[in-house]
C-alpha positions in Angstrom: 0.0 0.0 0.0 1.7 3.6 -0.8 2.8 5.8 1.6 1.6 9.3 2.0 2.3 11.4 -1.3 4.7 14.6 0.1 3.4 17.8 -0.4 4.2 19.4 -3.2 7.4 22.2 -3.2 8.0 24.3 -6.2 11.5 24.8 -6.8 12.9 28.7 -6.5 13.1 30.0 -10.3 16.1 32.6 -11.2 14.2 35.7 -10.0 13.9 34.2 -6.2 17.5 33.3 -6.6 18.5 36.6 -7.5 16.4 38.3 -4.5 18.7 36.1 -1.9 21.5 37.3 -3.5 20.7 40.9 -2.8 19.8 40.1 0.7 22.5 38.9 0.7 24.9 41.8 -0.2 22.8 44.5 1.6 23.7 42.3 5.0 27.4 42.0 4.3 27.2 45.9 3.7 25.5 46.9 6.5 27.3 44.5 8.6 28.1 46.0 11.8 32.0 46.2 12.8 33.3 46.7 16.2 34.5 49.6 17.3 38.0 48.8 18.0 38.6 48.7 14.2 37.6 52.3 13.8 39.7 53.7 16.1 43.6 53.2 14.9 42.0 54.2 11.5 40.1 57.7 12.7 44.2 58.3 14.1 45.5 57.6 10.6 43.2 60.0 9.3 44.2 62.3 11.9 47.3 62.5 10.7 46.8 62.8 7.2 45.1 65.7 8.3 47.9 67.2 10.0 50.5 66.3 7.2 48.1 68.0 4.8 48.3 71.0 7.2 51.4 71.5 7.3 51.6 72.0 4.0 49.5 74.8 4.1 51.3 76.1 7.0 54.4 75.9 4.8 52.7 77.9 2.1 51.6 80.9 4.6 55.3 81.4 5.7 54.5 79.6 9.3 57.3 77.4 9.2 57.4 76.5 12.9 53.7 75.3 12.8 54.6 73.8 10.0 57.0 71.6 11.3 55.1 70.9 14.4 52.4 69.6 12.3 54.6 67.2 10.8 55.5 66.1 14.7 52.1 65.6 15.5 51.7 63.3 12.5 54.4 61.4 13.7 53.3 60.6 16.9 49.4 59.8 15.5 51.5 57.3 13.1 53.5 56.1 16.3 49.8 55.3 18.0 47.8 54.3 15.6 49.3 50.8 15.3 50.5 50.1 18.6 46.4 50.8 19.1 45.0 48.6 16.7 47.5 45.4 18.1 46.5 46.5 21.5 42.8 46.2 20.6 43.4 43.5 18.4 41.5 45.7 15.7 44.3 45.6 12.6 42.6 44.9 9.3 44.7 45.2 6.0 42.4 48.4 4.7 43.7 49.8 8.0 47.4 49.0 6.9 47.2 50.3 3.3 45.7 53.6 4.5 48.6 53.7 7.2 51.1 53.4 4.5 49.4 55.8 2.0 49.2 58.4 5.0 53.1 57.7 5.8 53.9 58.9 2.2 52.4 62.0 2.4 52.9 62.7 5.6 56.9 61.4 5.5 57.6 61.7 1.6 55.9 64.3 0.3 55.1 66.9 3.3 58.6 67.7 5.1 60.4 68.3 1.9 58.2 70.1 0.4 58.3 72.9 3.7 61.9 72.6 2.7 61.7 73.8 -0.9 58.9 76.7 0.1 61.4 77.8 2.9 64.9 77.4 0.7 65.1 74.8 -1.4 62.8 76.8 -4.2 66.0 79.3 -4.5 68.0 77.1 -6.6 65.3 75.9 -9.0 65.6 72.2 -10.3 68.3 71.2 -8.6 66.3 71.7 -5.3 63.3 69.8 -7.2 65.3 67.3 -7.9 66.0 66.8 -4.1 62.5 67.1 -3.6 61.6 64.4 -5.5 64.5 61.8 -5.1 63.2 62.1 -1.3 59.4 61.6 -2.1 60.1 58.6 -4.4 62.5 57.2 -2.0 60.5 57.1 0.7 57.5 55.9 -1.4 60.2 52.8 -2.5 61.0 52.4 0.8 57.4 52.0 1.7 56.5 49.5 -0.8 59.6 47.2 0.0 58.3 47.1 3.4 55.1 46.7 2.8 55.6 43.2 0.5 58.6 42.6 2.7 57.7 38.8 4.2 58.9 37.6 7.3 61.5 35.4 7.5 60.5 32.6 10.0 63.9 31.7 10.7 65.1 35.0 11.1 67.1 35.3 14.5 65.2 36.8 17.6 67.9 39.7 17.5 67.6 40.8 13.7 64.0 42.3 14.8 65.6 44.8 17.1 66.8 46.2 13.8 65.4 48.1 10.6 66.5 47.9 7.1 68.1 51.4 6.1 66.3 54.6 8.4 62.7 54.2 8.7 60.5 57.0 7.0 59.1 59.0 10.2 62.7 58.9 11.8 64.1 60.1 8.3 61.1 63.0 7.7 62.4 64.4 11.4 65.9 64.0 10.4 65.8 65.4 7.1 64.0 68.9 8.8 67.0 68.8 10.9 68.3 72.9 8.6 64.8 74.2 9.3 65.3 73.1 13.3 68.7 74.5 13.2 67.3 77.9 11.6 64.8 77.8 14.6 67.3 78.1 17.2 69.2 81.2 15.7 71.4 79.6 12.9 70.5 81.5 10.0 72.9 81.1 7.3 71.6 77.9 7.0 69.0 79.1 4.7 71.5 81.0 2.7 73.0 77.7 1.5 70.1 75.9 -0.2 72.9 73.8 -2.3 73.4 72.2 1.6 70.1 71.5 2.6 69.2 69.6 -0.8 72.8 67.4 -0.4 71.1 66.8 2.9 68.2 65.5 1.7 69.3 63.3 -0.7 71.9 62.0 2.1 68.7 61.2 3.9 67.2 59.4 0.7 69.4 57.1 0.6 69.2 56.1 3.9 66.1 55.2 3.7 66.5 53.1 0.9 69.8 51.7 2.0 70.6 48.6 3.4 72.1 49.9 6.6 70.8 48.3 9.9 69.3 51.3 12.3 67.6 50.3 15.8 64.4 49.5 16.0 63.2 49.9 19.3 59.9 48.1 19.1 60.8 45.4 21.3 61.1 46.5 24.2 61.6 43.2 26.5 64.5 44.6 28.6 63.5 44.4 32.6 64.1 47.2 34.5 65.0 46.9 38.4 62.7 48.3 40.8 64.6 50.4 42.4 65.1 52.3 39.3 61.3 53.1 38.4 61.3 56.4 40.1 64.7 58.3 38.5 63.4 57.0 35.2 60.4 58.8 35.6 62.4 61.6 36.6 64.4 61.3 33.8 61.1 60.9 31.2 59.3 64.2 32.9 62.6 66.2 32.9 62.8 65.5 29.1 59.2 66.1 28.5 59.8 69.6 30.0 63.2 70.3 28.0 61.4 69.5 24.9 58.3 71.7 25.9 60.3 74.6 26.9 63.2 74.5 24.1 61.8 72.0 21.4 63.7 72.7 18.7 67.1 72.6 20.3 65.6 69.2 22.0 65.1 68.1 18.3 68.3 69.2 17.2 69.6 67.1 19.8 67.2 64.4 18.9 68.5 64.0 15.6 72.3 64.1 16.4 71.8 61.0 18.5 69.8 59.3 16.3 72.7 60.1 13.6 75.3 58.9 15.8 73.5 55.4 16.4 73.3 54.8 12.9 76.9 53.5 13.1 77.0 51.7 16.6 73.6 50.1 15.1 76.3 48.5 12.2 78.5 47.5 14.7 76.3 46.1 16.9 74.2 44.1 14.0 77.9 42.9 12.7 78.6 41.5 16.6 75.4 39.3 16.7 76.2 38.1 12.8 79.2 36.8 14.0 78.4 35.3 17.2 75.6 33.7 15.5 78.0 32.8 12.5 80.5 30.9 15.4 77.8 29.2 17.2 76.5 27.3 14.1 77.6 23.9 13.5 80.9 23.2 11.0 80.6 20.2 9.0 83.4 17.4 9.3 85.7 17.2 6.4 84.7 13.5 6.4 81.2 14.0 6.2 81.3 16.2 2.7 80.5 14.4 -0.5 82.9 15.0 -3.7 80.9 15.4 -6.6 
């Protein structure tokens, strides 16, 4: 004897499919995101916003705000991603408009205060500095960015960058204008200088020197040593408040004069690493 006949169910023609499909979209793009994502990105945009400023600064003659727009910049860029891995909100648009941001702000911005203030006096040859900078750091940017890690790179090798990363190298390469600041004048008689400068700076960021990194910071301090080094962090907070630009100046010749202990240092662990590592016995290599 048959069974029950099933009810009858019409299968869904093209047009129903096509209505799931939009549902489908609109919820993917309305999809709410959490909150932690938006903030490292609304400091990127922040300082985009203050790179962008600074070059109107620069074209108003306000050369000091200027360049303390471009100081602001960096230290929304130093936040933004120590944010986002703090809140565990890093996404890849978030890293692609950190990078976009750093080239304007880092590339494109600090030289170009330079060629409104002095560079512009001699023409191409200060455009040419201008632009070797810019495209520089925009190289430097796009090796790091498709840079992959090395999973057996030594723990050391990532207390080191490759060549002078670009927010160290925008400060540095301001280093005339802070100088002007402070009461050295001729400096902007001597535009011929400044643009050797910059390109010097260029190349740095695209060379191959190792420069410390700083971003691992797993050294343990005693305890008895918390309080002087918070002495020491407000006393330097309120030299560089009070005399900035002489604290930048100052800033900048240390960083200059690590770039060489960073090569002798980097050298050190190659070869202690290079005399650590096995030799192979002469009996154990195959002639071929």
């Amino acid at each position: 004897m048959a069974g029950p006949v099933p009810p009858f169910e019409p299968r869904p023609g093209p047009g129903f499919r096509a209505r799931e499909n939009v549902r489908a979209r609109r919820s993917r793009h309305f999809a709410q995101l959490p909150v932690r994502t938006i903030i490292p990105n609304s400091l990127t945009v922040l300082a985009l916003c203050a790179g962008l400023t600074a070059i109107r600064f620069a074209i108003e003659a306000r050369y000091e705000a200027a360049v303390a727009a471009i100081i602001i910049a960096s230290i929304f860029d130093a936040l933004d991603g120590r944010i986002a891995r703090m809140l565990q909100g890093s996404t890849k648009f978030g890293a692609e408009l950190d990078s976009l941001t750093d080239f304007v702000n880092f590339g494109v911005a600090p030289v170009v205060i330079l060629y409104l203030w002095s560079l512009g006096e001699i023409g191409g040859i200060g455009w040419i500095a201008v632009l070797g900078f810019a495209v520089c750091c925009a190289l430097r940017l796009a090796r790091f960015n498709v840079a992959l890690e090395d999973p057996d790179k030594p723990v050391w090798a990532g207390n080191y960058f490759v060549g002078v990363p670009a927010p160290a190298a925008a400060g540095l390469v301001m280093l005339p204008l802070y100088l002007s600041f402070v009461g050295v004048d001729w400096i902007k008689d001597v535009p011929l200088l400044i643009a050797l400068h910059a390109l010097a700076i260029a190349f740095l960021m695209v060379s191959r020197i190792p420069t410390f990194s700083g971003k691992r910071m797993g050294l343990r301090i005693r305890r008895d040593m918390v309080l002087p080094i918070l002495l020491l962090v407000g006393m330097s907070a309120a030299i560089i408040l009070s005399y900035p630009w002489i604290a930048f100046t100052g800033l900048c010749a240390i960083y200059l004069t690590s770039i060489p202990l960073a090569v002798l240092r980097y050298r050190h662990h190659k070869r202690r690493m290079a005399a650590d590592e096995p030799q192979p016995d002469d009996d154990s290599l195959e002639i071929r």
